[in-house]
N, C-alpha and C positions, 0 to 999 in steps of 0.2 A: 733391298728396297724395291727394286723394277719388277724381283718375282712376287711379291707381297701386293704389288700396284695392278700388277700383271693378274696376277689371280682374282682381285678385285673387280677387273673390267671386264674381265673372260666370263663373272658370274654373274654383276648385272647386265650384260649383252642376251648371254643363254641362258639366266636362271630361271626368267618365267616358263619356258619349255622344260626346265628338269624340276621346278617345285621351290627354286630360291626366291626369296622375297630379295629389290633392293636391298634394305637397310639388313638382312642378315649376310647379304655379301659385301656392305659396308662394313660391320661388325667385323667380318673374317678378314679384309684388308686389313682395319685397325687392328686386332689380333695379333698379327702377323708382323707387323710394321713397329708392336710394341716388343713382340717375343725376339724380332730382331735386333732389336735395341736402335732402328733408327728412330723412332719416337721416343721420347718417356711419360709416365704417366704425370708428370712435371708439365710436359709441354701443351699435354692435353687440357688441363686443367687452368693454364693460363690464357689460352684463348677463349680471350672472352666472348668474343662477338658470337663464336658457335654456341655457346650455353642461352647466351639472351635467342638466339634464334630456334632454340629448343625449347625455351618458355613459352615462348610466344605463340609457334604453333601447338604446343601443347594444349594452350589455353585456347585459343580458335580452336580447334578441333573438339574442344571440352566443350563449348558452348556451342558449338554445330549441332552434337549426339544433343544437349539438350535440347534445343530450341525445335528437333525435329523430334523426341520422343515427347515435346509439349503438344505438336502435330503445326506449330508456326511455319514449320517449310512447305509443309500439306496447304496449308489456306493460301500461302502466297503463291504457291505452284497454280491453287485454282483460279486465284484471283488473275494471272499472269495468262492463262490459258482464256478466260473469258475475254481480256482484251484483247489476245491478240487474235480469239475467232472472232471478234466485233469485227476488226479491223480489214481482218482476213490473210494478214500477212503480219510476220516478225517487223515493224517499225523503229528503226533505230533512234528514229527523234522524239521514240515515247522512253525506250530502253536509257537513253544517255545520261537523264535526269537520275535516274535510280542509282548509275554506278555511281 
């Protein structure tokens, strides 16, 4: 289990200097952790919170690519960019209403 966890940290620490993405040195932890047999694919499949949190960004990210190959990020990017050369400064008491 520690060398499987181990090798997980050790690749997202150093993997963007050798070419690993996070989630493929999450992948090789999980990998590892199952070839072990400290996980089973039983175990994975019951946690649920991590699937709903897999959908979810799934779907946000789905409609991110959309909304910006509609060119929607473009317009509010300009829109955002002309108020805040009006203003002349990033104003958080214009920002706070939009989060």
């Amino acid at each position: 289990m520690m060398v499987g966890i181990g090798v997980a940290l050790v690749l997202w620490v150093v993997g963007p200097s050798i070419g690993v993405s996070a989630v493929l040195a999450a992948m090789i932890g999980l990998s590892l952790l199952l070839c072990a047999g400290t996980l089973s694919w039983k175990d994975c499949l019951s946690y649920t919170p991590a699937w709903d949190t897999l959908v979810w960004f799934a779907v946000l990210i789905s409609m991110s690519n959309q909304l910006n190959s509609l060119g929607v990020i473009k317009v509010g990017a300009d829109w955002w960019e002309g108020v805040d050369s009006a203003h002349g400064t990033c104003s958080w008491t214009l920002l706070w209403p939009l989060l």
